[in-house]
N, C-alpha and C positions, 0 to 999 in steps of 0.2 A: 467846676471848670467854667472859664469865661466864656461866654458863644462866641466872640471875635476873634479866641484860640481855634487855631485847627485841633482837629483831636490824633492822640494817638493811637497807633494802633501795635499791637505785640504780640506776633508770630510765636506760637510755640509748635513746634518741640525746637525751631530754629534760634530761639531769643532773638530774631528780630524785629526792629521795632521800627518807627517814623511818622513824624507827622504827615498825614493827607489831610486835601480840603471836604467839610462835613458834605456826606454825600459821594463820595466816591465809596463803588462799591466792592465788595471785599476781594475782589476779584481782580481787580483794576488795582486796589491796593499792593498788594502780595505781588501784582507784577512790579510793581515800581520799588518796591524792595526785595525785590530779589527772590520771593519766595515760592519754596517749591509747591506748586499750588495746580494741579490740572484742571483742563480744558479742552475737550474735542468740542462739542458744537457750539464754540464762540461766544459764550455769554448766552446763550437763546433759550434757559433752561431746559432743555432737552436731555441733555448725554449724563446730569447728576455726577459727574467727577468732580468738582468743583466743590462737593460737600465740609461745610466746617461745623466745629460746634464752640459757638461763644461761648464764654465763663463770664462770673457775674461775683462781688463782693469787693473785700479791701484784698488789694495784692500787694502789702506793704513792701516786698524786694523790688518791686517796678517802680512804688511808690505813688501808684493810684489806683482811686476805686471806680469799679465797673458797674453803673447804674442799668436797670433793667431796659432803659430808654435808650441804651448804647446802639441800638441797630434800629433798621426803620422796621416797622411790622413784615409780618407774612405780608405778600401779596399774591395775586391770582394764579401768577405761574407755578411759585412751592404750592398753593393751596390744590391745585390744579397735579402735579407732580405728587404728591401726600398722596393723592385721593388714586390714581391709578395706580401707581407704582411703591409708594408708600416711602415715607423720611423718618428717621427715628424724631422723636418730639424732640429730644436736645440739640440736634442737625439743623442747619440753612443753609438754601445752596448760595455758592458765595459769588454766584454771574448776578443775583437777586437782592441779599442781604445790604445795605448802605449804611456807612459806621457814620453815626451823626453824634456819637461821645467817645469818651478812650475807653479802649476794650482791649480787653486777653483773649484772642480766637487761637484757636486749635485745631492745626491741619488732620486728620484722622491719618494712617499710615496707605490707608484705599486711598486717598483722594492727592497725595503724592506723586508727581512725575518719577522720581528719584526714588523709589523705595528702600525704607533702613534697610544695609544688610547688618542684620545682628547677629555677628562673629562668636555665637558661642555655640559651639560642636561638642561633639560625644565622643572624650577626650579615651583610647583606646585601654583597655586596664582589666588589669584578670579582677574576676568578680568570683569568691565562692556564690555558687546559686543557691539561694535560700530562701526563696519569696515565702511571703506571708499567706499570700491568696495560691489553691491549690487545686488540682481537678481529683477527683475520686468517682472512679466507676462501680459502683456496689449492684449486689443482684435483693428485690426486696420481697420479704414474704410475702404471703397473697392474702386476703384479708378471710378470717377465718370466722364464720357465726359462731362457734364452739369457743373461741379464744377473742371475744369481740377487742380492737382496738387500733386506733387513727392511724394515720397510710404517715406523717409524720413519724411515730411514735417506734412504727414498724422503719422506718429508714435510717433513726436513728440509732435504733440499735444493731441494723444490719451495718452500718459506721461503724459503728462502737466493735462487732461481732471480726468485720472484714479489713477493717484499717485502724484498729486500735484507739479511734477518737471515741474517748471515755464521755466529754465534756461537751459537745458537739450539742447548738440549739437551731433550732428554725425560728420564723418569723412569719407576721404573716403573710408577705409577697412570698414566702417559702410555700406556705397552706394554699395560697393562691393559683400556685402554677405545676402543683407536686401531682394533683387528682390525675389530672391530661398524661402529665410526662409519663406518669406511672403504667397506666395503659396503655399509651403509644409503645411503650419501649417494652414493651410485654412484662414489667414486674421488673425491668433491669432501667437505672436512670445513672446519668453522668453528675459530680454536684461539682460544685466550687463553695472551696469551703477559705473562709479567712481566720487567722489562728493567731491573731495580736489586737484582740480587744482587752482581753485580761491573763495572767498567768493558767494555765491549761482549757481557757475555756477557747472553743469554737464555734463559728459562726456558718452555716449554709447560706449562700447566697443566690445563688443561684443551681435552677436542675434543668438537665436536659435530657430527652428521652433516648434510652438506648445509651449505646456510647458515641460518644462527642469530640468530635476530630477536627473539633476547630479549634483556634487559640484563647487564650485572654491574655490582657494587657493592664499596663500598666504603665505612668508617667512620671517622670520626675522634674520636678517645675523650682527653676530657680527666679524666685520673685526678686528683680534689681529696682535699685533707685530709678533709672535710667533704661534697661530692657528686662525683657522676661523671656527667657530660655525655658523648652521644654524637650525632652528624651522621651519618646512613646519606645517603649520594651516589650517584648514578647516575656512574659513571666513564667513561660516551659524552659524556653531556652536560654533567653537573658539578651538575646540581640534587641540591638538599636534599630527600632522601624522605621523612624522619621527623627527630625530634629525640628524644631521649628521656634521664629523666635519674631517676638515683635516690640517698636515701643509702649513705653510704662505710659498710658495716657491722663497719669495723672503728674505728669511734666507742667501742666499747662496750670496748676496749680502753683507750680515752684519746683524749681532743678533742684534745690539741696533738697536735703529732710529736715533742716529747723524753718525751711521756708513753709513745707508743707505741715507744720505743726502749727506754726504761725496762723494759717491759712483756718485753721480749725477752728482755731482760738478767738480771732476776729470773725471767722462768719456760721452763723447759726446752720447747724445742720451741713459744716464743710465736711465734717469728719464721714457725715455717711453719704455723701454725694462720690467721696474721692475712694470709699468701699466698692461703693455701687460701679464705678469705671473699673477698679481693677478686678473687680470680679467678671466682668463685662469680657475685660481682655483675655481670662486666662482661660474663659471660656473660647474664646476668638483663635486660641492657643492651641487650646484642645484638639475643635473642631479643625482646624489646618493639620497637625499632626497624621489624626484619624486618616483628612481624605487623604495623604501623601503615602498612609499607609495602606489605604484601600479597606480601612478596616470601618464595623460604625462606632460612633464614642461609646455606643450603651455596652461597647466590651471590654470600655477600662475600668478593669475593678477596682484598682487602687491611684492611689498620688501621693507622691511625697514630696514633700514642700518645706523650702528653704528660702529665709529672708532676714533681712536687718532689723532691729524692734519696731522701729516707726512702721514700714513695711510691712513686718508680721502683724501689727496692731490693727492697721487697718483694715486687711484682708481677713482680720477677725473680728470685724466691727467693732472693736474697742477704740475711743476716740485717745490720740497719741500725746495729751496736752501735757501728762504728768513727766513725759519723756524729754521736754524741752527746756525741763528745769531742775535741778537740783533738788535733790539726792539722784535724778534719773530713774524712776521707781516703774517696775514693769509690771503689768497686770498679775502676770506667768512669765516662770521662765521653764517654767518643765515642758516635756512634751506633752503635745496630745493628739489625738484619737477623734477623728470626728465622723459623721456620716457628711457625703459629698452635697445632699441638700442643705445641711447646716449653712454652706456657705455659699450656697445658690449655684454649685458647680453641674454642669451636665454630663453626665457619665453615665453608669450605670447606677441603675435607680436607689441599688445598697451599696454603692463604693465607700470605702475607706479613704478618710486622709490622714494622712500621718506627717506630723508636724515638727520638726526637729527641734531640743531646747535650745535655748537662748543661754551666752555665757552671763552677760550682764546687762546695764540699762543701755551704752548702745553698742552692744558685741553681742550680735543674735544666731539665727539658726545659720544663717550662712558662715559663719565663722566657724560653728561647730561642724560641718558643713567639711570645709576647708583640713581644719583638725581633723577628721577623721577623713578625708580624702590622703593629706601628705602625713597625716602621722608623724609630728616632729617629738611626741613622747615619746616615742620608739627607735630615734636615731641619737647614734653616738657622737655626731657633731652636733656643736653648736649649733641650728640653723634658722634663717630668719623666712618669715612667710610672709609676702604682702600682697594682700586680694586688693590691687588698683581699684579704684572706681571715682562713683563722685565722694562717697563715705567709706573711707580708706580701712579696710579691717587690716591687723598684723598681729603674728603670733614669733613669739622668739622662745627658743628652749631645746631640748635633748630629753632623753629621758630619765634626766635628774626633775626636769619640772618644766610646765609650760605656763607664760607671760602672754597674756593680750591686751591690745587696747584699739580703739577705734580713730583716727584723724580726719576733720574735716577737710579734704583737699578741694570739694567744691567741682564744678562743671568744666573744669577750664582741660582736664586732662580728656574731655570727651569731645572737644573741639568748641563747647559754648564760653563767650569771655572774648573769643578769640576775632579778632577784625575780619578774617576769610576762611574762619571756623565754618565746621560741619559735621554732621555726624557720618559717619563709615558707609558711604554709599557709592557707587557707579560714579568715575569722574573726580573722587577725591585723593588729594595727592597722600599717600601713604607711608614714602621713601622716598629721603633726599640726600644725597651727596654733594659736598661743596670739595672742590679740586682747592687746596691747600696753595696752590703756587698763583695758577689763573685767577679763585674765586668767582668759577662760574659753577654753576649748579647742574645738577641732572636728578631727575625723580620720577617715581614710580606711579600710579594711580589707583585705584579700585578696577577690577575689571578690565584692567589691560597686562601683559604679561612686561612689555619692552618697556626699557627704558627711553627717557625724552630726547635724547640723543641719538636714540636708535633708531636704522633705516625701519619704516613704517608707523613708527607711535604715531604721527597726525592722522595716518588715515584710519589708525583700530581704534583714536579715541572720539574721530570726529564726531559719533553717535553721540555719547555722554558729553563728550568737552572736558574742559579743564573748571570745576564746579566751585573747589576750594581745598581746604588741608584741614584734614581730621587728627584726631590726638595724638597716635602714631606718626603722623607727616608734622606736628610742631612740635615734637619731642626732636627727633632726628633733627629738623633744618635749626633749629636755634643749638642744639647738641654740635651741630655740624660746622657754624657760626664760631662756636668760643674756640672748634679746635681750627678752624681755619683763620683766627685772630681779626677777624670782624667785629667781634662780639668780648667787651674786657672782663674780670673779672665781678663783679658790680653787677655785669649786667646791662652796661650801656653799649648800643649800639653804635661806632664811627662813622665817621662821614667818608665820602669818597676821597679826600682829600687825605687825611688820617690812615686809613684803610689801604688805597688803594684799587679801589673796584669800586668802577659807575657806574654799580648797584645800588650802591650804599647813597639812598636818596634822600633831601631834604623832606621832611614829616611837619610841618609846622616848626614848632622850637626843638623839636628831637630828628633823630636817623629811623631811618625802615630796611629792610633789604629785598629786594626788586625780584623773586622768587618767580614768577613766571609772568610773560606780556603776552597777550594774543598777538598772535601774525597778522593775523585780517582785525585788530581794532573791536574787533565785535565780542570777543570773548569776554571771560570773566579776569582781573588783573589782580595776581596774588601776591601781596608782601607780608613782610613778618614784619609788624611796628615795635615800637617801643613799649606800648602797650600790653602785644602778646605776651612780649617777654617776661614783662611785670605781671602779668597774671599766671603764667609759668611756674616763675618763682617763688610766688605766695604757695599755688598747689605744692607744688616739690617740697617747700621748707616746712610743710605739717607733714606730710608724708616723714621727712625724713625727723623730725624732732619728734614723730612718736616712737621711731624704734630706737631713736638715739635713746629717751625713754627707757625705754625697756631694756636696752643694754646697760644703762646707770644701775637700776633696780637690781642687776644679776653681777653688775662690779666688773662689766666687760668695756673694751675700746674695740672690738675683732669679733667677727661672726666667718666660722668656717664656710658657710653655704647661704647664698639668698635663692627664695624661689619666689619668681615672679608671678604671682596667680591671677584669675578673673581675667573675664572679654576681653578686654581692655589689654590685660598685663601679658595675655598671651600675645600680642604683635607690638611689643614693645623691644626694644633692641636693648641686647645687657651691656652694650658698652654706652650706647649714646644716656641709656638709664643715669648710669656714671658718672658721666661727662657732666651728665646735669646736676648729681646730687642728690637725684632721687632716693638712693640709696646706700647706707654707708660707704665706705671703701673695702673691695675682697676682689681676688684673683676671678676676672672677669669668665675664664671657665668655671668659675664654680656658682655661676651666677645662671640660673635655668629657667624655663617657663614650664608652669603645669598645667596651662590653658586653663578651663573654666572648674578650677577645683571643687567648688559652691556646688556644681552643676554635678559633679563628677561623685562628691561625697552624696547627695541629693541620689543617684543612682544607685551608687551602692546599699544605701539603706532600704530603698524600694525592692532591690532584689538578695538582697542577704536580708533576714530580720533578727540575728543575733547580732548586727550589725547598731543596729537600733539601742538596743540593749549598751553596747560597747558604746555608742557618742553621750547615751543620759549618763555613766558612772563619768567618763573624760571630760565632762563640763566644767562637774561637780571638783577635778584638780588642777583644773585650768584658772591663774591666778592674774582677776584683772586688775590694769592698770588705767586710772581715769587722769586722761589727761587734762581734764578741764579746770582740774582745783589743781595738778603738781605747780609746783612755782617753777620749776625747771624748763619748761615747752617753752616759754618766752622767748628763753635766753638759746636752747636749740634753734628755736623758730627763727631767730634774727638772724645767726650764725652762719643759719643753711640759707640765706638769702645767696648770699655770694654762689658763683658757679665756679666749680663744684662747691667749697665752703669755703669760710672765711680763717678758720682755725685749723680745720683740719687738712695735712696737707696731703690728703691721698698720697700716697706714695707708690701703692698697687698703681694707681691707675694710672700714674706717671711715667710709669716703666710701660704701660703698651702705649699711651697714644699721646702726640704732642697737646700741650696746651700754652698755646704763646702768652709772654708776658708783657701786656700790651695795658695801658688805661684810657679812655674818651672821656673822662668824666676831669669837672673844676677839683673835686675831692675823691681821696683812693678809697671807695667804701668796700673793697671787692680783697680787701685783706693781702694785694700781693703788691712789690714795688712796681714803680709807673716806669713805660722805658724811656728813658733818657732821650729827648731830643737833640739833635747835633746844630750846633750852631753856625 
């Protein structure tokens, strides 16, 4: 970089970016772009809110590299703050830190004014109970000089004698803590036993003296591109204790996953730097879970874990390089079985992890996940499943046979991409309605109930503000747009004059639409550019050309049922879906959300373990479809540009809701006649 260039700097988890002059510090930065970045005592290093933690390497999707010299050193005040209070090594507080090159900093989700809310909940669902981890109170013989033989050996077969466990072993945290229990508890001990490491054999894990009237637990952890959800369960009962969920800190690496493959492949040791965070989190996970639950971690015995291959790869320190290229070759695609130290988790000191398979090179545990949450083997419709995100999984079939495949849609559906993008937090707009006659708008926020039009919204959102529009609020207002004839086929935005509504503002050489102004000038000012649009439509058109895909494959134009799955997909609207071409054309009642299915099948195999059993054989008939070599996605992928498409002319979705026949553009790319102007 020149020194007479100011440097850049690039906010993650927000993708925002800008030049400051070198020497302004990160702090000062982040204010002038906007970034969510706290602050109570003013710069003074004091209050340590302000914490960030730089990245360092090639970031080839930014398109620059991050020199170790990108920040000014520690000085006295972090060194000063370390020493009392303590900073993690990879941390700088950012009242302190001065960018004097271009740098990738990383807000941690603590150091956030705005904290993510990560919208994935414990979607309600009969579960047969079946856990793997179990309590057993057995009474133990007393140790006899005439019959010499180890207080183990004797517990074992009092198992074996009183609960029928043939195969049952100890270890030795078992030998460790069995002497005490056995005496305290006068010869009677409680045990927790785990019974899916191998076909009939058993494992003791734990004992407690007497009998033992506490719980154990257990989590189910949906590892995303983008967040990571976790379900803490009572594994007597099967109830949801907690939920809890935060972002994937290894964002600040790269929003896709061929970003963060990328990321490996150019810098030495990325692949286990980007372990090292997400292990970091899901411990971060954990521990939020536990205390909401009131319970301590050392009593979750099990986890069950679900993730996309890259994802899975990492979180198994397998570096993801082989996955960004062809053939797509996975380490593993079976399940497995690990102890919770293997992968540096804090639990209990012998917990189980149980790892869901992978269907193919990128159709991994959350899909199987998904599959065995909606079970579309097992239905007699048609039905389409699509887990939204940034890496779009979808499964099509009935129980003649099931189809999957994976699509890039990229960040843009999570609000990054997007000019007044954000992710789902307090203040972001999430629902918009455009009045079809007027063309004026009214919408919804995070954390306020009223609409913007409704007596009180200024004063219930005064707190938060008006921040920006998250993936569910540019889904709707651009959805909202085409049916209110703002917005033409193509894609292009009109001008006020065309239109109709002085919204519809001049952009440079394009239109935008004037989506909210502050009253007092001071707010944040949202429009939807021409821009958003077009990164909209790139998302939606892989979305929609890989299931168009998979209907080719089965010799279909018609899907009886779409189920909109994943964070994301459960506050998604099935008509505005639609309107945009997210997804085929189907009677928009038959189009459902199953909120966080990942999450949901992720639970049921935690607390059924025949359940386990049932996703390794459904893998194994589950038949993928790789989009990356079909010659067909092209020709889908262009097609679905147009809103809704270009060929197809929805005709379900015709009959509920208008879509005017309008064009703004020199050329009609949007597949429908232009209207005729009067002369």
């Amino acid at each position: 970089m020149s020194d007479t260039k100011d440097p850049t700097a690039i906010f993650m988890p927000s993708g925002k970016r800008g030049q400051v002059p070198a020497g302004t510090s990160v702090l000062d930065a982040a204010r002038q772009l906007g970034v969510d970045l706290d602050s109570v005592c003013g710069g003074r290093g004091i209050c340590s809110k302000c914490q960030v933690t730089p990245s360092y390497g090639s970031f080839s999707k930014h398109g620059l590299t991050v020199e170790p010299d990108a920040l000014s050193e520690w000085n006295a005040v972090e060194a000063r703050y370390a020493e009392k209070r303590g900073l993690l090594k990879s941390r700088r507080l950012g009242c302190q830190a001065k960018i004097l090159r271009d740098v990738v900093i990383d807000v941690p989700e603590e150091s956030q004014v705005h904290r993510q809310v990560v919208r994935k909940r414990a979607e309600a669902r009969q579960i047969v109970l079946d856990p793997a981890t179990r309590l057993y109170y057995v009474e133990v013989d007393q140790p006899d000089m005439h019959e010499p033989s180890g207080d183990l050996d004797r517990l074992e077969r009092a198992l074996a004698e009183q609960w029928g466990l043939l195969h049952v072993k100890g270890d030795l945290r078992t030998v460790q803590m069995l002497q005490p229990a056995l005496r305290r508890g006068n010869w009677a001990v409680t045990c927790a036993v785990y019974h899916g490491d191998s076909l009939g054999e058993a494992r003791i894990m734990h004992v407690w003296p007497g009998f033992y009237e506490g719980g154990i637990y257990g989590i189910a952890i949906d590892l995303g591109s983008t967040t990571i959800a976790g379900h803490l369960c009572d594994l007597a009962t099967g109830e949801v204790l907690a939920s809890s969920g935060l972002m994937n800190p290894q964002i600040r690496f790269g929003e896709d996953l061929m970003s963060r493959v990328s990321y490996s492949m150019m810098n030495p040791g990325g692949a286990a730097e980007m372990t090292r965070v997400v292990r970091e989190a899901i411990n971060m996970l954990i521990s939020q879970a536990a205390a909401e639950a009131r319970i301590a971690p050392e009593l979750i015995f099990e986890a069950v874990i679900v993730a996309n291959p890259v994802m899975h790869h990492l979180l198994l320190g397998i570096d993801p390089v082989e996955l960004g290229q062809a053939p797509f070759a996975l380490a593993t695609a079976a399940s497995m079985v690990l102890w919770a130290t293997e992968i540096d988790l804090k639990m209990h000191s012998d917990a189980r992890i149980y790892i869901l398979p992978c269907i193919a090179g990128h159709v991994g545990a959350d899909a199987a996940a998904v599959a065995l949450s909606e079970a579309p083997n097992q239905s007699d419709d048609l039905v389409l499943v699509v887990d939204v995100g940034t890496n779009a999984e979808i499964l099509l079939g009935d129980r003649n046979g099931v189809l999957a495949c994976s699509s890039p849609t990229g960040p843009a559906f999570e609000g990054a991409q997007i000019s007044a993008g954000q992710r789902a937090a307090p203040g972001a707009i999430e629902h918009v309605e455009i009045d079809p006659d007027t063309r004026e708008p009214r919408f919804k926020v995070i954390g306020c109930d009223l609409w913007s039009d409704e007596p009180g919204f200024a004063a219930a959102t005064r707190q938060t503000g008006i921040t920006g529009i998250c993936g569910s609020g540019i889904i709707e207002v651009i959805a909202e747009m085409r049916m209110a004839g703002l917005l033409d086929p193509s894609g292009l935005i009109g001008g006020a004059e065309a239109t109709g509504s002085a919204r519809c503002v001049a952009d440079g050489r394009t239109h935008a639409y004037l989506l909210h102004e502050p009253a007092d000038g001071r707010g944040r000012r949202v429009m939807v550019t021409q821009g958003d649009v077009r990164a909209i439509q790139l998302a939606k058109s892989a979305l929609y050309a890989g299931a168009r895909l998979l209907m080719d494959q089965l010799g279909v134009d018609t899907v009886d049922r779409v189920v909109l799955a994943g964070a994301f997909g459960a506050h998604i609207s099935p008509k505005h879906a639609m309107v945009l071409g997210m997804i085929p054309d189907c009677d928009i009642a038959k189009v459902t959300s199953a909120g966080n299915a990942a999450g949901t099948g992720a639970r049921i195999a935690l607390l059924n373990s025949a359940a386990r059993r049932e996703v390794e054989t459904l893998v194994t008939r589950i038949h993928k479809v790789e989009t990356a070599i079909e010659p067909r996605f092209q020709e889908h992928f262009v097609a679905a540009n147009a809103i809704p498409h270009a060929t197809d002319p929805f005709p379900l979705l015709r009959q509920a809701v208008p879509l005017p026949d309008v064009s703004f553009g020199a050329s009609n790319r949007g597949g429908e006649p232009r209207r005729r102007r009067r002369g």
